[in-house]
C-alpha positions as CSV (number, residue, x, y, z in Angstrom):
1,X,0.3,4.1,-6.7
2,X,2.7,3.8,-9.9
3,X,4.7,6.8,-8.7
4,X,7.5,8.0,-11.3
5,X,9.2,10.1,-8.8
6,X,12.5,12.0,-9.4
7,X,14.0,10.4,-6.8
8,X,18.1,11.8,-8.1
9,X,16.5,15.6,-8.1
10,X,17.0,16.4,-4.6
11,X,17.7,20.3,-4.6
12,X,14.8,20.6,-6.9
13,X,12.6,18.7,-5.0
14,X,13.7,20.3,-1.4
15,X,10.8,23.0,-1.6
16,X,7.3,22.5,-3.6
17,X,6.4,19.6,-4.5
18,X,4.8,20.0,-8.1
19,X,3.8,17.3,-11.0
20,X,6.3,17.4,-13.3
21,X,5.5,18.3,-16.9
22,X,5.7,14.6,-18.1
23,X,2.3,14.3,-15.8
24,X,0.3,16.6,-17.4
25,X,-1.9,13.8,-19.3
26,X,-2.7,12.5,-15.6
27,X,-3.9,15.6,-14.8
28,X,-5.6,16.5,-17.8
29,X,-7.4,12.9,-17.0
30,X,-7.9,13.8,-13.1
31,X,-9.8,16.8,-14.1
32,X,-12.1,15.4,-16.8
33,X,-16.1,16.1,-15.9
34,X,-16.7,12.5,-14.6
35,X,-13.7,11.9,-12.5
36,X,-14.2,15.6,-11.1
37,X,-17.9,14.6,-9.9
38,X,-16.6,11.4,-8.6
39,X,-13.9,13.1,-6.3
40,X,-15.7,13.9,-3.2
41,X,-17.5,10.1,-3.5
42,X,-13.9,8.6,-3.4
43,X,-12.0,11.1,-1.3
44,X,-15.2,9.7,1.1
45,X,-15.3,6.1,0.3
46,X,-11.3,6.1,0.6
47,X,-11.7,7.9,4.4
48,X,-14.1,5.9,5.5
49,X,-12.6,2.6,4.3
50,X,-9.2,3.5,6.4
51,X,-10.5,5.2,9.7
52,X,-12.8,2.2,9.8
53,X,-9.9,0.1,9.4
54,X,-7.8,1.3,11.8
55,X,-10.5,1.2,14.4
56,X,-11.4,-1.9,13.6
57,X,-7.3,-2.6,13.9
58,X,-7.2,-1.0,17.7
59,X,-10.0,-3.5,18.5
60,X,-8.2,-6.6,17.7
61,X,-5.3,-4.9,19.3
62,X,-7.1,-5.0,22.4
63,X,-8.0,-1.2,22.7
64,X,-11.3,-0.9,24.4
65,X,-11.1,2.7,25.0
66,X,-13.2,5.8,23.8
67,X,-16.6,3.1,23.8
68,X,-14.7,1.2,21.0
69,X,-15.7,-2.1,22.1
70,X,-19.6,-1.0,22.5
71,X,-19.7,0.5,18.9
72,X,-21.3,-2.3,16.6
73,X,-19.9,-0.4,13.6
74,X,-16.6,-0.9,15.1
75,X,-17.1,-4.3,15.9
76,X,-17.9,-4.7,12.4
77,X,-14.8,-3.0,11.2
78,X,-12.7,-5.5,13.2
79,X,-14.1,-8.4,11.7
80,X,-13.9,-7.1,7.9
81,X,-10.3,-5.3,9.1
82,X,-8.3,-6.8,6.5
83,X,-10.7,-6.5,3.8
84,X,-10.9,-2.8,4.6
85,X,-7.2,-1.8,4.4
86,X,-5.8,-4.0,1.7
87,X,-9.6,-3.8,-1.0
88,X,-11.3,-1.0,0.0
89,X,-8.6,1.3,0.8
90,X,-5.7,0.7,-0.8
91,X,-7.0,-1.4,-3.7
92,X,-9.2,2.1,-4.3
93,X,-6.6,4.3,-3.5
94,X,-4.0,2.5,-6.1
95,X,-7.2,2.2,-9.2
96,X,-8.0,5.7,-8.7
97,X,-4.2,6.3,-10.0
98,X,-4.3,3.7,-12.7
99,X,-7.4,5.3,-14.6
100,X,-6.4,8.3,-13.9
101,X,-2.3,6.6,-15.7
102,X,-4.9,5.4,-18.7
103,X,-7.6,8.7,-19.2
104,X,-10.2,6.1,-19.8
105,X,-13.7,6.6,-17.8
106,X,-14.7,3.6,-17.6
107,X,-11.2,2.5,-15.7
108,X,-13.3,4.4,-12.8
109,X,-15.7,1.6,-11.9
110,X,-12.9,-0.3,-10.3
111,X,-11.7,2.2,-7.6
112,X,-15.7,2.7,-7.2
113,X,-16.6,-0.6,-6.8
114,X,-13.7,-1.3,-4.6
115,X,-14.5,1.6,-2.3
116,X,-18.4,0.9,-2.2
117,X,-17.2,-2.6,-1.1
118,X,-15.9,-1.3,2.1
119,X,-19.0,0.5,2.9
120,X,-21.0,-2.5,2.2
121,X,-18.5,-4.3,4.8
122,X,-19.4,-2.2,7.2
123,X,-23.1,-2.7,6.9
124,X,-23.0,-6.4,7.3
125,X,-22.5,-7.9,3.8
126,X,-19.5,-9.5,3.8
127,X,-20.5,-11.4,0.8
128,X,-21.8,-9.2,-1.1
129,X,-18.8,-6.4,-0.5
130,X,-16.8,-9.9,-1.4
131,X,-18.1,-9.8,-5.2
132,X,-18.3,-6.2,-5.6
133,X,-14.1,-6.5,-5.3
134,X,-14.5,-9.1,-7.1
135,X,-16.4,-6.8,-10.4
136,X,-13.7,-4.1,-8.9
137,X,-10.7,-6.6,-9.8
138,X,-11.9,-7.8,-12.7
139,X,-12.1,-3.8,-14.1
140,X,-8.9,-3.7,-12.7
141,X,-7.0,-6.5,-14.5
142,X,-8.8,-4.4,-17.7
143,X,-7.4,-1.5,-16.8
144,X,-3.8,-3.3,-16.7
145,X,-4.0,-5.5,-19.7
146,X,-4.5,-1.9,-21.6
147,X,-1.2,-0.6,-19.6
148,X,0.7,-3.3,-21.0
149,X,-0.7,-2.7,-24.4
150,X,0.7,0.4,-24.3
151,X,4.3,-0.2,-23.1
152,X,5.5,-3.8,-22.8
153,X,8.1,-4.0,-20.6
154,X,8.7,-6.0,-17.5
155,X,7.3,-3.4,-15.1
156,X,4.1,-2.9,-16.4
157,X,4.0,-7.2,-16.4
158,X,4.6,-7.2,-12.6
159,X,1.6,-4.1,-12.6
160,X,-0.9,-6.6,-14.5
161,X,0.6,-9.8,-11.9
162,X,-0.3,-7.7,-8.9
163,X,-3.8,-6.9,-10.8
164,X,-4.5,-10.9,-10.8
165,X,-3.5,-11.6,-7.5
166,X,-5.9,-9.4,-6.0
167,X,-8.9,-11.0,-8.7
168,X,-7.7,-14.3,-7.3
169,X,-7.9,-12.9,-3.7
170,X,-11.2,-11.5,-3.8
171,X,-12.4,-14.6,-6.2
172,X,-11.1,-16.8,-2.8
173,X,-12.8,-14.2,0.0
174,X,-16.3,-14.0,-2.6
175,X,-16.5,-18.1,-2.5
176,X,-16.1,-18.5,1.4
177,X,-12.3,-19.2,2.0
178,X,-11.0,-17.3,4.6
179,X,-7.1,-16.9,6.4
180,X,-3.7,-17.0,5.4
181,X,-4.9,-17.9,1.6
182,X,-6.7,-15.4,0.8
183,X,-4.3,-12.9,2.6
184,X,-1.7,-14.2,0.7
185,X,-3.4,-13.4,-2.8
186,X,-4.3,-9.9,-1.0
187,X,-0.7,-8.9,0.1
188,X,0.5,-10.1,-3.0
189,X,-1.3,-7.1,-4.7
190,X,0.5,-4.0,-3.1
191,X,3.9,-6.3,-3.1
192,X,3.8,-6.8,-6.9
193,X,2.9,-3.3,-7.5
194,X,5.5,-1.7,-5.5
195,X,8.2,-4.2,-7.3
196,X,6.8,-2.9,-10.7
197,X,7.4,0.6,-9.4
198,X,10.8,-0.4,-8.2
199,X,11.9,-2.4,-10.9
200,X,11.2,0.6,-13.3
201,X,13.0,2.9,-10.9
202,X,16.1,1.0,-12.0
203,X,16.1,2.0,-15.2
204,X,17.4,5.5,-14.1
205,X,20.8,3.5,-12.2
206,X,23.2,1.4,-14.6
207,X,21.4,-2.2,-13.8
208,X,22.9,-4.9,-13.0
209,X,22.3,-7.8,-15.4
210,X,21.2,-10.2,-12.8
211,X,18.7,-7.5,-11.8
212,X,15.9,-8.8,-13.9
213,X,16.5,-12.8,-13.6
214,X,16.8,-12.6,-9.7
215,X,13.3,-10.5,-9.4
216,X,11.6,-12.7,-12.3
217,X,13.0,-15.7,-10.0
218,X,12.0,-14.4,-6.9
219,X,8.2,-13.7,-8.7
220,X,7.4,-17.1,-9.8
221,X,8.7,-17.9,-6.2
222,X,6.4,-15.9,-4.4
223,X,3.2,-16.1,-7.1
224,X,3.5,-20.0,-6.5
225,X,3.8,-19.9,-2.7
226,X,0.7,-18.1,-2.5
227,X,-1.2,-20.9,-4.8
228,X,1.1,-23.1,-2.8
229,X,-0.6,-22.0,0.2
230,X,-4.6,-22.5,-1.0
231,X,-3.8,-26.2,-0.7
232,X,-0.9,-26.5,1.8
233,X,-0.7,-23.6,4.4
234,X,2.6,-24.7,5.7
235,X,4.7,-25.4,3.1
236,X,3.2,-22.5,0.9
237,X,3.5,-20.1,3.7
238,X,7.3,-21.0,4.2
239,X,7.8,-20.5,0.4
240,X,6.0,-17.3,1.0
241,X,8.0,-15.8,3.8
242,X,11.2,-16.6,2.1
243,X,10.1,-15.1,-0.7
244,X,9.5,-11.8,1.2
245,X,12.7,-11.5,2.3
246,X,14.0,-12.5,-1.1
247,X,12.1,-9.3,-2.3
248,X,13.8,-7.3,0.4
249,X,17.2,-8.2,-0.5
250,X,16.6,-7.4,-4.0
251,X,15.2,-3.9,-2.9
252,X,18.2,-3.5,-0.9
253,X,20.6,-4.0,-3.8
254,X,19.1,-2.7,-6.5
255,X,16.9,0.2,-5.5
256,X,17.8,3.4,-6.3
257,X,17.0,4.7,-2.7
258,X,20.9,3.5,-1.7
259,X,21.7,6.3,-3.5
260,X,19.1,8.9,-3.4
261,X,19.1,8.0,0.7
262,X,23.0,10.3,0.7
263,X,21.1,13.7,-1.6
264,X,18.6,15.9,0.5
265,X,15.3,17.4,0.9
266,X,12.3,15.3,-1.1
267,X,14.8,12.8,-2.6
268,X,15.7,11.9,0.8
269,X,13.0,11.5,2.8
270,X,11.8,9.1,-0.3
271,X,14.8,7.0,0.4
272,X,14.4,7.0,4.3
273,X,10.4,5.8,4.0
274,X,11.8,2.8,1.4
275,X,14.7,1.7,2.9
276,X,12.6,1.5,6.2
277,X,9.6,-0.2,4.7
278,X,12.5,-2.7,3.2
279,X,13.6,-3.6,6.4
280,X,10.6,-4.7,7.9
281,X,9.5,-6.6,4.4
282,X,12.6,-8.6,5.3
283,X,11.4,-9.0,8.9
284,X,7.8,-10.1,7.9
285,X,9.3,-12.5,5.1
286,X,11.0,-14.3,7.9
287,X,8.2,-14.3,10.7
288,X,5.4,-15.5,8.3
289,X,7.8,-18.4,7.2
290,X,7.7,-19.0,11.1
291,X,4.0,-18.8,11.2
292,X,3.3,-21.1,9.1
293,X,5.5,-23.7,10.8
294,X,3.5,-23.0,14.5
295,X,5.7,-20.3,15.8
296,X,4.2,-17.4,17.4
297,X,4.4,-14.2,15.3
298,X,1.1,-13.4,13.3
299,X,1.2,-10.0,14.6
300,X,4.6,-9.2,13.6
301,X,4.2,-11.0,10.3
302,X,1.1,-9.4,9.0
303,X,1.9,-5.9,10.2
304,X,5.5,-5.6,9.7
305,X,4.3,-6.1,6.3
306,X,0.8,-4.3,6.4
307,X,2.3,-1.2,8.5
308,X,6.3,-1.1,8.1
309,X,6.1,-2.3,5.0
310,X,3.2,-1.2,2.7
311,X,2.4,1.9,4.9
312,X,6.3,3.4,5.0
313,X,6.0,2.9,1.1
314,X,2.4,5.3,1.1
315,X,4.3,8.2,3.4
316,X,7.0,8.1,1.1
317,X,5.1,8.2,-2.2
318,X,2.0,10.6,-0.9
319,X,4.4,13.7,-2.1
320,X,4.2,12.9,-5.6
321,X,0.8,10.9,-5.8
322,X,-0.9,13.7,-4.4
323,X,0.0,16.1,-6.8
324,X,-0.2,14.3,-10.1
325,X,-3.3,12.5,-9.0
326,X,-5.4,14.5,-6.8
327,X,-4.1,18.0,-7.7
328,X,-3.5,18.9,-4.3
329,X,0.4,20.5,-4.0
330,X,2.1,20.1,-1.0
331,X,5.3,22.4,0.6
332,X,7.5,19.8,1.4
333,X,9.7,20.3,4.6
334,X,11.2,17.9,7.3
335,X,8.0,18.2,9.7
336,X,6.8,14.7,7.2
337,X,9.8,13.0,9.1
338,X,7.7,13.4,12.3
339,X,4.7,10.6,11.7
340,X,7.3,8.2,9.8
341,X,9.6,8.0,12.9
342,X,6.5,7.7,15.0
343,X,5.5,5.2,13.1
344,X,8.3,3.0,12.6
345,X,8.9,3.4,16.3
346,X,5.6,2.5,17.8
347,X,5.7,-0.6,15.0
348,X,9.0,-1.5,16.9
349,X,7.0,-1.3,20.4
350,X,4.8,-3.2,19.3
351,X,6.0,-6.0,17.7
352,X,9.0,-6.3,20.0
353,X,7.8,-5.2,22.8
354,X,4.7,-7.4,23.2
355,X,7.4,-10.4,23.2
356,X,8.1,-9.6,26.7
357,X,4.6,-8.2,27.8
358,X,1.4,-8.3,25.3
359,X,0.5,-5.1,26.7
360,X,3.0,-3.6,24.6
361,X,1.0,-4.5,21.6
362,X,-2.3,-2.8,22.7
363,X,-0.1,-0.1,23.4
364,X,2.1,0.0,20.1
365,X,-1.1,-0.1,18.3
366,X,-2.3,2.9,20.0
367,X,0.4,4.7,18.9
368,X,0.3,3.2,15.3
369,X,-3.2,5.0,14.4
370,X,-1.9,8.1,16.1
371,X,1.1,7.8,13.3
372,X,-1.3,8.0,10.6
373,X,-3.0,10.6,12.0
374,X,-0.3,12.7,12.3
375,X,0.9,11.6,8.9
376,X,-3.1,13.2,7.8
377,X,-2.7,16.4,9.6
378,X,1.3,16.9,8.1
379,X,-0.4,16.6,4.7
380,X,-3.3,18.6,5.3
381,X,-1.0,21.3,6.9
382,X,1.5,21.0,3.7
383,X,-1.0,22.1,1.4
384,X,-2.7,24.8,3.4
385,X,0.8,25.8,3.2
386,X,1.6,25.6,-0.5
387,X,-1.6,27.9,-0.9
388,X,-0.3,30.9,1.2
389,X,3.3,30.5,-0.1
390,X,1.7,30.3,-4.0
391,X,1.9,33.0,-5.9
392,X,-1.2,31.7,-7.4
């Protein structure tokens, strides 16, 4: 997920979307023999570890529909639903890109691992799926340590924090603790990794000095609310919701997306999925500081972060991941504006809706998985169409 995008080349990012030549040791490592046999085992273990996810989501949302509430599998999924999205899907999804960052084969046991665990979820083993993240973190944390060995600088530090939060979340899930503790550690993964990837975005604005000491501040803030939270839920869980909206203030004034949100084309749409995904990080900062004083809001707090949040952050990166990880070019055009409005909008029914009526939320939900669907099928369709417009 460490995306360097060219988020100020706007014109020459409006039509194909290509890895730039600065990428070309990714590729060379996303093409070597043994991550080329392992592709079809993680494009699998990736698929299965989301769609099982977001059924597993529409059941706790109170969808019953399409015999979703007689399938055991599904049942299954709803129970392990957080484990799937945040371990086996996007902790997979983000080591597949870090060995791919470090050309090292061995990096590949920890997306494999991680992905394997979801499958073992789904069978029944919660335990067992608990420790294989665990083996997939610790390969992980590896996998970091020798990404800060290679460039020290206070990005790839935030990379290798985000790397030990999720070891101490799936240490905590592996030895039996369950709810807002361990989800802390978990979130805490994708948060510090898309602050690394922000943070070094910076460097292509004229920073601000304060830049650095605010986010370093507003770290330690948030690392020790979620250890602050293992021992006292309430007051670690306010420290934690004020931390995420700390985090979203800082994105707001020092991303680069302020600026690359007034270009066009690529550049754009980049800046409209951030500055979204902001706005709901500051939303979920203050309703899981509410939660954890007894008001009402789980739902808004875990999935304005979960969806609007960490999900807004995927659309808008997929354009570049995909081809510098996966090899797969995509024709970009406005038609990926279509799932991110759905999304954000049905996020909005949801959350705000069901304060009125909790049908609203069953409803939202719906409308939520139908978002990522159509977010599949516009990336599916973009590269069937960069094939027939390729001279290639």
């Amino acid at each position: 997920m460490v995306a360097r995008e060219n988020e100020r080349a706007g014109p020459a990012l409006h039509g194909v979307v290509n890895p730039r030549p600065g990428r070309r040791s990714r590729e060379a490592a996303a093409s070597s023999p043994l991550s080329l046999a392992l592709k079809p085992a993680f494009a699998v273990l990736v698929l299965l570890s989301l769609v099982a996810a977001v059924f597993g989501g529409l059941l706790r949302a109170g969808v019953t529909g399409l015999g979703i509430a007689q399938s055991p599998l599904i049942g299954q999924a709803a129970v392990s639903h957080a484990g799937l999205m945040l371990c086996a899907f996007l902790g997979t999804a983000i080591a597949i890109e870090r060995a791919v960052a470090i050309k090292a084969r061995w990096a590949f046991a920890a997306p494999l691992a991680s992905g394997l665990s979801g499958a073992v979820m789904l069978a029944g083993h919660a335990h067992a799926a608990a420790w294989l993240g665990v083996f997939a973190a610790i390969v992980f944390l590896s996998v970091n340590i020798v990404v800060v060995s290679r460039q020290r600088a206070a990005h790839t530090a935030l990379l290798l924090a985000g790397a030990m939060a999720w070891f101490i979340g799936q240490v905590l899930a592996a030895t039996g603790s369950v709810g807002m503790a361990t989800l802390s550690w978990w979130f805490a993964f994708p948060v510090l990794t898309i602050a690394a990837e922000r943070l070094e975005m910076t460097r292509l604005m004229r920073r601000d000095p304060s830049a650095n000491a605010s986010l370093l501040g507003i770290v330690i803030a948030f690392v020790g609310a979620s250890a602050w939270t293992v021992v006292d839920p309430m007051r670690g869980g306010v420290l934690y919701g004020v931390a995420l909206a700390a985090f979203a203030v800082w994105f707001g004034v020092f991303d680069i997306a302020r600026r690359t949100a007034l270009t066009h084309g690529l550049s754009r749409y980049m800046a409209v999925c951030l500055l979204c995904g902001y706005a709901w990080l500051g939303l979920a900062g203050v309703a899981w500081a509410g939660t954890a004083v007894g008001c009402p809001g789980r739902d808004m707090a875990l999935h304005a972060l979960g969806l609007g949040f960490i999900m807004s952050m995927i659309m808008g990166h997929a354009p570049v991941i995909l081809p510098a990880v996966a090899r797969v070019k995509l024709l970009y055009g406005p038609w990926f504006y279509a799932p991110l409005t759905l999304l954000h909008a049905s996020l909005a029914l949801r959350l705000f809706g069901a304060i009125g009526d909790v049908q609203w939320r069953t409803i939202g939900a719906a409308i939520n998985a139908m978002s990522l669907a159509v977010f599949a099928l516009t990336v599916a369709g973009s590269a069937l169409a960069w094939r027939r417009v390729s001279p290639g």
